[in-house]
N, C-alpha and C positions, 0 to 999 in steps of 0.2 A: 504494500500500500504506500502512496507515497506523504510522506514527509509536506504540507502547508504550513507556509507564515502567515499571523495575521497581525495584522499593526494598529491600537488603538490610541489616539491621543484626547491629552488633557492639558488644561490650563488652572493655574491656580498663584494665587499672591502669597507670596511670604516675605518677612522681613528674619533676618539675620544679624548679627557682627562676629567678626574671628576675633578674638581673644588673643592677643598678643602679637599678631601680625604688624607687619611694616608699612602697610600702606591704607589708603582710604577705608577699607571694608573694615578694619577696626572700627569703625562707626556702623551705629542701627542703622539699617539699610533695607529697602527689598527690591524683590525681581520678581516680575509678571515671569514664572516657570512653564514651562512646556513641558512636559514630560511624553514621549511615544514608549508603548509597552508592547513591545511584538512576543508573541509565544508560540510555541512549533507542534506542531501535532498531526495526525491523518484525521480527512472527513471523515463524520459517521456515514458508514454504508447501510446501516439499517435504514428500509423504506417504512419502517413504522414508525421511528422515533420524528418526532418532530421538531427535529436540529439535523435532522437530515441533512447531508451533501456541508455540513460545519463541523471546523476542528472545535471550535467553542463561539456559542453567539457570542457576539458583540453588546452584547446587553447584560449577563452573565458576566465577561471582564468587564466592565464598567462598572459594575455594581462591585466588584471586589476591591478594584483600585480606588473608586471613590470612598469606602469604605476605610480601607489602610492609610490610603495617602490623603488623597484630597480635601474628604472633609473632616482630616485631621489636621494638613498642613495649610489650607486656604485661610488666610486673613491671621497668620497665627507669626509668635516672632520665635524665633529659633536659638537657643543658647545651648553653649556647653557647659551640662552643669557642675565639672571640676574646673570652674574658673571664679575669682572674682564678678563674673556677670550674675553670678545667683544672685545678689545681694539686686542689683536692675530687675532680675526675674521676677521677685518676691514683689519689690514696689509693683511691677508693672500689675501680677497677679491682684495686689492685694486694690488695686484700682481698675479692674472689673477687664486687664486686658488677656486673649488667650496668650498663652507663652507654655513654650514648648521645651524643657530644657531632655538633652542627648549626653549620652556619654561621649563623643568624639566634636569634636573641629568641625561648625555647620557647613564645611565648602560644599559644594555640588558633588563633587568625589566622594565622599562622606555621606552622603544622603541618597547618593544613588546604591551605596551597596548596602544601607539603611531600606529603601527602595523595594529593593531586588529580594532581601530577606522575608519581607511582609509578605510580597506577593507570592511569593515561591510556596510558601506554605498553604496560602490558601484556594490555589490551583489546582482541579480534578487531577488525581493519579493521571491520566493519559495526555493529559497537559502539561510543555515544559515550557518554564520563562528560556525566550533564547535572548534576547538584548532589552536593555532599556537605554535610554537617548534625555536625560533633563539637560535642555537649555537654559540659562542663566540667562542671556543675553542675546541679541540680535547675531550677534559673534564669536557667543562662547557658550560649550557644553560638552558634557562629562558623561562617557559611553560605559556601559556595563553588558561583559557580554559571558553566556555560561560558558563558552569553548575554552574563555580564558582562564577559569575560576573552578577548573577539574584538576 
């Protein structure tokens, strides 16, 4: 049977800062994010099922990623909480704002394999993540792909 990719994207706001970094992004900041999440799989061939002729609706991933990512990370600000930013986390929390603190460095790189972890697990057995793709920017973005990560 063969092997289909399918590619679903999303969009969502987040604000972030790196902790200890050198340049501007040490400051709160956010990025209108892109994220595309392709997974690899064969069509169903049963003529009964009605997901027929699909490796996974497109409705079915949507509802997972939104789920993990989106309306967890949309409109939310991003800290690592072994840093000095807990203490900004806390105010910001404790004034009604959402805030997300991570064990790691919020870069793209960091959140994509943050990302990649969520979704993985929550994918039918017969469903594999093969890449995800979050853009930061009109010119920048951080790939995550399973071939590399065996």
């Amino acid at each position: 049977m063969s092997k289909i990719r399918i590619t679903k994207q999303f969009t969502f706001e987040t604000g972030h800062a790196l902790y200890g970094y050198d340049g501007k992004c040490k400051n709160v900041h956010g990025h209108s994010y892109k994220l595309s999440v392709t997974v690899i799989g064969s069509p169903i061939t049963d003529t009964g099922n009605v997901k027929y002729g699909m490796v996974i609706d497109f409705g079915d991933l949507k509802s997972i990623v939104k789920k993990e990512i989106v309306d967890v990370f949309d409109h939310a600000t991003v800290f690592n909480k072994n840093t000095p930013h807990i203490e900004l986390a806390k105010e910001l929390k404790d004034r009604g704002h959402h805030v997300i603190l991570v064990d790691y460095q919020p870069t793209s790189e960091n959140m994509v394999i943050d990302f990649a972890e969520k979704i993985k697990r929550n994918l039918p057995g017969n469903i594999k993540l093969f890449s995800l793709r979050l853009q930061e920017t009109e010119t920048s973005f951080a790939e995550w792909y399973q071939s590399d990560n065996e």
